[in-house]
C-alpha positions as CSV (number, residue, x, y, z in Angstrom):
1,X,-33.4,53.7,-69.9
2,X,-34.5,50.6,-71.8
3,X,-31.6,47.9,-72.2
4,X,-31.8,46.7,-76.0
5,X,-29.5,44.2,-77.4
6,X,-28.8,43.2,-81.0
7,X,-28.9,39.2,-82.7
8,X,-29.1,38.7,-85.6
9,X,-31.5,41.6,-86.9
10,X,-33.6,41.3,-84.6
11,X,-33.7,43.4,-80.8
12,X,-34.5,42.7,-77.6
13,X,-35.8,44.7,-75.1
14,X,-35.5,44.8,-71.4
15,X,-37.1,47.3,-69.1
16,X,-37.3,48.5,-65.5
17,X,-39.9,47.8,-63.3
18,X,-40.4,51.5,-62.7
19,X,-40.7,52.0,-66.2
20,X,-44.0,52.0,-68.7
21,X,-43.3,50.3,-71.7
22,X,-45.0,50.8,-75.1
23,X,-44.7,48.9,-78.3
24,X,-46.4,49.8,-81.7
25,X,-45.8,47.4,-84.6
26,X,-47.0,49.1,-88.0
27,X,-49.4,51.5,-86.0
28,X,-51.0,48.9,-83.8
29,X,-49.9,48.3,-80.3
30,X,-47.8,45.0,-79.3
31,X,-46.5,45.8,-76.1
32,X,-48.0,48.2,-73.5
33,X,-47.1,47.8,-70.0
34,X,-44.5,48.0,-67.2
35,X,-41.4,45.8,-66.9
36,X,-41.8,44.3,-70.2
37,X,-38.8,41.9,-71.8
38,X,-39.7,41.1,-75.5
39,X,-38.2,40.6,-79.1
40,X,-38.9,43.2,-81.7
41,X,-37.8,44.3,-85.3
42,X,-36.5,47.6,-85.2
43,X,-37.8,48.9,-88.6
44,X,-41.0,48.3,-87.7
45,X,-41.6,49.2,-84.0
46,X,-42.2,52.8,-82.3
47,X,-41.2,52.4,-78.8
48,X,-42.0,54.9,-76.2
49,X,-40.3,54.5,-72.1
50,X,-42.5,56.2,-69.5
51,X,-41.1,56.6,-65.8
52,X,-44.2,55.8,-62.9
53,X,-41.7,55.6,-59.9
54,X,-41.4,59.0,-57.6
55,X,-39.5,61.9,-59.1
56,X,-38.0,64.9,-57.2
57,X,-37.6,68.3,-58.8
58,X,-36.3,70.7,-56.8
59,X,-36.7,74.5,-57.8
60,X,-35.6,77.8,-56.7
61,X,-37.0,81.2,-58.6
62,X,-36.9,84.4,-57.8
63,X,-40.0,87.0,-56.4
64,X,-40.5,90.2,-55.1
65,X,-42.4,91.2,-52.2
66,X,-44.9,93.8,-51.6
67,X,-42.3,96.1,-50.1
68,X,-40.2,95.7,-53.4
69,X,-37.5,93.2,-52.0
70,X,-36.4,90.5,-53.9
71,X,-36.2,87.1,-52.6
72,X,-35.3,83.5,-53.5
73,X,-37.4,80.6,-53.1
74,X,-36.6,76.9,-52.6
75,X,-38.9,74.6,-52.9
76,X,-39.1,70.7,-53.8
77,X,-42.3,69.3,-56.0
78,X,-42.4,65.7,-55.5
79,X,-44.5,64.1,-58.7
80,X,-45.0,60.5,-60.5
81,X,-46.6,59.6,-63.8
82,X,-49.7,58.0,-62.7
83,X,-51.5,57.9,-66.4
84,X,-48.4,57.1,-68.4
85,X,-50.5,56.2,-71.8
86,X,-51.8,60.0,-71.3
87,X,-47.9,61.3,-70.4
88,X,-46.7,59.2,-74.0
89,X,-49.3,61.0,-75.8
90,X,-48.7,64.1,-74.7
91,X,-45.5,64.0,-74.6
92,X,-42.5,62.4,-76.8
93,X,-41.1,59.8,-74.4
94,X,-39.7,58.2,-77.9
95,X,-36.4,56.2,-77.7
96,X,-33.9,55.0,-80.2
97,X,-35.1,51.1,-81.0
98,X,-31.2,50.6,-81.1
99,X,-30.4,52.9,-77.8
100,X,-32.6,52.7,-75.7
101,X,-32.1,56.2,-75.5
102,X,-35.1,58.7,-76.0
103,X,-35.0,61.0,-79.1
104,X,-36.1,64.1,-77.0
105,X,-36.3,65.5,-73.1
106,X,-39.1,64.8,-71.8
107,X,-38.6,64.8,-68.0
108,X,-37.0,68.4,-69.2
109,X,-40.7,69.6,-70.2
110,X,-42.4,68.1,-67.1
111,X,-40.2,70.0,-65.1
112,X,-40.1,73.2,-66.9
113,X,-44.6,73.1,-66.5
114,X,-44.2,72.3,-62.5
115,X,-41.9,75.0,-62.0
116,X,-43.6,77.4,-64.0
117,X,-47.0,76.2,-62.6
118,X,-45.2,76.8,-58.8
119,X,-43.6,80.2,-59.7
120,X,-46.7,81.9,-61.0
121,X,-48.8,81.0,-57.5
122,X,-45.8,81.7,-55.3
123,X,-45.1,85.0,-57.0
124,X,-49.0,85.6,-56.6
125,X,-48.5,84.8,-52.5
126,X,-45.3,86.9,-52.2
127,X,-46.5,90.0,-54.0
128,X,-49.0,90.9,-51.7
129,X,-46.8,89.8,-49.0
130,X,-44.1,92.3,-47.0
131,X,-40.7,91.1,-46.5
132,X,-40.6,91.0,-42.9
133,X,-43.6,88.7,-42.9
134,X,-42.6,86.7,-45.7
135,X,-39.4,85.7,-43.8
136,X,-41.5,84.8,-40.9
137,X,-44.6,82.7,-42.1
138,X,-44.3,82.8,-45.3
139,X,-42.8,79.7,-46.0
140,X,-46.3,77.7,-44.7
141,X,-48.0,80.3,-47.1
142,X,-46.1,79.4,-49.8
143,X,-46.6,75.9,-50.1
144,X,-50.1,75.5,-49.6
145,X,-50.3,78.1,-52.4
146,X,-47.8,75.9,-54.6
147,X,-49.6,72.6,-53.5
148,X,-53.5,73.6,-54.7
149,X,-52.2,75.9,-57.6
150,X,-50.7,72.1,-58.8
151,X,-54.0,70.3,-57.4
152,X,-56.1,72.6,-59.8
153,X,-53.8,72.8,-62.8
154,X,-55.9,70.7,-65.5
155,X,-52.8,70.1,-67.6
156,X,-51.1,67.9,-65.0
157,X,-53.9,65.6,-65.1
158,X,-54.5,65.7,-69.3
159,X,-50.6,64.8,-69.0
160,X,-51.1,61.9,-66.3
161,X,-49.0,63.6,-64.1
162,X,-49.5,63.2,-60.0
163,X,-48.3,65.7,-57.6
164,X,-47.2,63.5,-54.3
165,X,-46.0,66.5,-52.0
166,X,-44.8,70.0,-52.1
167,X,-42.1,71.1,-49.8
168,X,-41.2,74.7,-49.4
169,X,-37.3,74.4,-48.3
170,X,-36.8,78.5,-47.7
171,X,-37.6,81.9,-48.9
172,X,-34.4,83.7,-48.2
173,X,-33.5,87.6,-49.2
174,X,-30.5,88.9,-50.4
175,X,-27.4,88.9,-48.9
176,X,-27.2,92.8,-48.3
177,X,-30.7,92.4,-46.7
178,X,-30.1,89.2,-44.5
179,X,-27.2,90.7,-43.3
180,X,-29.0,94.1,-42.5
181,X,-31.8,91.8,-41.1
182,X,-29.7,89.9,-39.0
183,X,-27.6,93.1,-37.4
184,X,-30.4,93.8,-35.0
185,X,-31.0,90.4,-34.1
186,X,-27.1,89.7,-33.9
187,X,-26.6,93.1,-31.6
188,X,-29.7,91.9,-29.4
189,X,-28.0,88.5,-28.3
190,X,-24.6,90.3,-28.3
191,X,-26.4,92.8,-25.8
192,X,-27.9,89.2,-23.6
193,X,-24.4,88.1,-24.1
194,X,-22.7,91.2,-22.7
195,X,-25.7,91.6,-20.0
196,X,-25.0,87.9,-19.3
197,X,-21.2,88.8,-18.6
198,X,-22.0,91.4,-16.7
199,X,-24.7,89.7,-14.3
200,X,-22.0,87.3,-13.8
201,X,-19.5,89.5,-13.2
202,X,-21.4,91.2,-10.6
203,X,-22.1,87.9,-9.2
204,X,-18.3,87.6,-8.9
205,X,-18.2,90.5,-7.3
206,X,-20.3,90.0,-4.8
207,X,-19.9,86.8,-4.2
208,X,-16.1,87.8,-3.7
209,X,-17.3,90.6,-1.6
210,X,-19.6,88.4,1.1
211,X,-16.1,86.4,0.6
212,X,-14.1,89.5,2.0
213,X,-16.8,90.1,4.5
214,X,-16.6,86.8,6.3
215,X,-13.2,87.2,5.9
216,X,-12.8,90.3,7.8
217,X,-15.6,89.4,10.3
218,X,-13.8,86.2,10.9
219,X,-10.4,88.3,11.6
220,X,-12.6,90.7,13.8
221,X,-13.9,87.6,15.9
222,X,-10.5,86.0,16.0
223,X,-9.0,89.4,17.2
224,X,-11.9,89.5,19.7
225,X,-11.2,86.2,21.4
226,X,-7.2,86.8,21.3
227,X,-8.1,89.8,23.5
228,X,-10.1,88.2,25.8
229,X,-7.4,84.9,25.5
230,X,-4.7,88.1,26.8
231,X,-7.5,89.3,28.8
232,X,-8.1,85.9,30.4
233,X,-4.5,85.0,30.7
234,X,-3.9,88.4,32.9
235,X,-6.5,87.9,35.1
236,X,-5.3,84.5,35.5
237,X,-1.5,85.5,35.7
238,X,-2.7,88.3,38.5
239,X,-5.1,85.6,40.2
240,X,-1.7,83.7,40.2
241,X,0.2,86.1,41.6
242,X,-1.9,86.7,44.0
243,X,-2.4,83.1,45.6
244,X,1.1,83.0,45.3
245,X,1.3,85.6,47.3
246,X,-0.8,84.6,49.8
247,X,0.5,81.6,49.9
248,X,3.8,83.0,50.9
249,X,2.3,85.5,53.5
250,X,0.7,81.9,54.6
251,X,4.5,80.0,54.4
252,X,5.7,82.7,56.1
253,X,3.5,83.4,58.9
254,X,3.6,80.1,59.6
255,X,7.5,79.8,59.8
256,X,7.8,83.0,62.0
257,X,5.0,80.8,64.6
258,X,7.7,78.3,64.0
259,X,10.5,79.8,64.7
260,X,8.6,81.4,67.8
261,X,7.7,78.1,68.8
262,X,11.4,76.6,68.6
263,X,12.5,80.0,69.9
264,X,10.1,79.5,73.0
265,X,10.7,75.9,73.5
266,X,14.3,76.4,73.2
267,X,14.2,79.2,75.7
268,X,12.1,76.7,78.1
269,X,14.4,73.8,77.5
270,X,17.1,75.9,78.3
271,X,15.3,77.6,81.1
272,X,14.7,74.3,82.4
273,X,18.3,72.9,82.0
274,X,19.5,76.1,83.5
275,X,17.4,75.3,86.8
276,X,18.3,71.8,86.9
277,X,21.9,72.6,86.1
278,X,21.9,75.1,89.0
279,X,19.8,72.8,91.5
280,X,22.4,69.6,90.3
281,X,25.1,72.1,90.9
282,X,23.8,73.3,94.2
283,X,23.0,70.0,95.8
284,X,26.7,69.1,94.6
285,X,27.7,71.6,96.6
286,X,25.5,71.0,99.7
287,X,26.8,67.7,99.6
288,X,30.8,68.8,99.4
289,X,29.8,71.8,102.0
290,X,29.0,69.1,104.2
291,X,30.8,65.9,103.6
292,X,34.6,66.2,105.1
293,X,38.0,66.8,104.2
294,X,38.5,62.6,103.4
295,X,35.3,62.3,101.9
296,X,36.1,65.4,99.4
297,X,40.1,63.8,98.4
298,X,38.3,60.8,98.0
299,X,35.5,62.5,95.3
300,X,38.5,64.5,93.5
301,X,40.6,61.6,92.8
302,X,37.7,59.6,91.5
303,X,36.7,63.0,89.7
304,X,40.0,63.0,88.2
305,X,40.5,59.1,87.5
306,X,37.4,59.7,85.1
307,X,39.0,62.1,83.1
308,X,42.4,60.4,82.9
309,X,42.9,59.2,79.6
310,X,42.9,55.0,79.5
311,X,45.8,53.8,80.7
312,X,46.5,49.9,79.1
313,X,50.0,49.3,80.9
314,X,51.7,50.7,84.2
315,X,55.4,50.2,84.4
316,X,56.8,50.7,87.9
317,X,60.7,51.2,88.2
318,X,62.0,50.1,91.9
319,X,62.7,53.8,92.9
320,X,59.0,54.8,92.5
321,X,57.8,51.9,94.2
322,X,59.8,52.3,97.5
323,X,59.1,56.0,97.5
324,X,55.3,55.1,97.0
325,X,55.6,52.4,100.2
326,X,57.8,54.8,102.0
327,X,54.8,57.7,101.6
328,X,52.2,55.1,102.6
329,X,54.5,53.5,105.5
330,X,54.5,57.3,106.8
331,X,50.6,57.9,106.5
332,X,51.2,60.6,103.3
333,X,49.6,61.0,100.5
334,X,51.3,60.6,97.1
C-alpha cells in the first residue's frame, strides 16, 4: 500500500520498491513506474498500485477419484506480476488518492483465476485416477498437470501474470478412509512389532537356555572332578596307609633284630662274665686251696679291713690296751 500524505492541498506519494506505480493526470500518464515518490493533486490524478514482488497463494479444493472417493488437495501456486501495465488494465488495481488504499480486490481476483485454472486440470488428473494410486503417485501427477495447465492458460499472460512454481503439498482422503487405509498398514507393523518381540523373546530364551546348559554342564564337570578329588584323595589316604604300614612292619622288624641283638649280646656278655666270674672265682680258690693257714688269716683280715666302714679316730682305754699286749705277749690272736 502507497503511503500518501496531505500539505496544503496537495498529496504526496510514496511507494514500495516492490510496487508498480501509475499516475494519470487528466487522462495522460505522469507517473508510470516502480518505487516512485512524487507530488500530485488529488482531483485530478487516477492512481493505480501494482505488486511485481513474489506472491504465494496456497489452495486446497476438493476432487473425486475414479473409484468415487473424495479427496482434498493442497497445493501452493507461487506467481508475480511481470507485465504490470497489462495486470492495471485488466484489472482495477485503483487506490484512494487520499488512502492509499485500493477501491477494489484485486489480488482477490488473481487468486480466484489460479485456483480455478489449478482445480479444473487437477480434477481432470484425479478423475481418471483410483484412490489407491492417487495416494501413492499422484501428488508428482498432479503438479505437472497444475504447472502446464497454468503455462498454457492465455489469460495469465493477457493479465501479465507469471507463474514461478507449483508445489503440490498433499492429496489426502477422508478421515473415515485414511483411517480404514491406514488399519492394514498399522496391523502390518503392529504384526513386525509383535514378530519382533517375539524373535527376541526367543532369543531370550535361548540365550537363557545355552545359559542353563553351561550351567548344568559346568556343575556336571565340577561334580566329575570332586569325584575323582574323593577318588584321588582315597587312593592316596590307602597309599598312605599302606607305607605307613610298611613302614611299621619295617620299624618293627627292625626293633625285634634289635632287641635280638641286645638280647644276644647281653646273653654273650653275660656268658662271658659268667666264665670269667667262675675262672676269677676258681683261681681264687686254687690260690686259698693252696696258700696256708697264716697266709688265708692274713687275706681275711685284709678282706675284712676293706669293707670296714672308715674309721677317722681310734680311742683306746688302758684296759683294752693291756689286754691287746697281754694277747700279743702270749702269741694269740685278738
Amino acid at each position: 500500500m502507497a503511503d500518501i500524505s496531505r500539505r496544503f492541498g496537495w498529496r504526496h506519494l510514496r511507494s514500495a520498491p516492490t510496487s508498480h506505480i501509475r499516475h494519470h493526470k487528466n487522462g495522460r500518464s505522469a507517473h508510470d513506474g516502480v518505487g516512485l515518490s512524487f507530488w500530485f493533486q488529488p482531483l485530478s490524478a487516477a492512481l493505480s498500485e501494482v505488486p511485481v514482488n513474489d506472491r504465494e497463494l496456497a489452495m486446497a479444493f476438493h476432487a473425486r477419484t475414479a473409484d468415487f472417493q473424495d479427496v482434498t488437495v493442497q497445493a501452493t501456486v507461487t506467481y508475480r506480476i511481470s507485465e504490470p501495465g497489462s495486470a492495471a488494465d485488466r484489472l482495477d488495481f485503483s487506490i484512494d488518492p487520499d488512502t492509499g488504499i485500493w477501491r477494489g480486490d484485486p489480488l482477490e481476483q488473481l487468486s480466484t483465476l489460479l485456483t480455478e485454472t489449478a482445480q479444473q486440470h487437477a480434477l481432470d488428473v484425479l478423475a481418471r485416477t483410483e484412490l489407491a494410486a492417487a495416494l501413492a503417485d499422484g501428488v508428482a501427477a498432479v503438479r505437472e498437470r497444475i504447472a502446464a495447465g497454468l503455462a498454457a492458460e492465455s489469460r495469465l499472460p493477457a493479465t501479465g501474470i507469471e507463474v514461478v512454481a507449483v508445489r503440490v503439498v498433499a492429496i489426502r482422503p477422508e478421515p473415515e478412509v485414511e483411517r480404514a487405509l491406514r488399519t492394514p498398514a498399522r496391523e502390518r507393523i503392529q504384526q513386525e512389532a509383535d514378530r519382533a518381540t517375539y524373535e527376541r523373546r526367543a532369543v531370550a530364551v535361548e540365550r537363557e537356555r545355552t545359559i542353563a546348559e553351561n550351567e548344568l554342564a559346568s556343575r556336571i564337570e565340577l561334580a566329575r572332578r570332586e569325584e575323582q578329588l574323593v577318588e584321588q584323595r582315597g587312593t592316596n589316604t590307602r597309599r598312605e596307609a599302606e607305607e605307613a604300614a610298611a613302614a611299621d612292619a619295617v620299624r618293627t622288624e627292625a626293633e625285634a633284630a634289635r632287641t635280638v641283638r641286645l638280647a644276644q649280646a647281653e646273653a654273650e656278655a653275660a656268658r662271658a662274665s659268667g666264665e670269667a666270674r667262675a675262672g676269677a672265682q676258681a683261681a681264687w680258690l686254687r690260690v686259698h686251696g693252696e696258700a696256708d693257714a697264716v697266709t688265708l688269716h692274713a687275706l681275711a683280715a685284709t678282706r675284712l679291713a676293706e669293707n670296714l666302714p672308715r674309721i677317722d679316730s681310734l680311742t683306746l682305754s688302758p684296759d683294752m690296751l693291756t689286754t691287746l699286749l697281754d694277747r700279743l705277749g702270749r702269741g694269740e690272736r685278738p
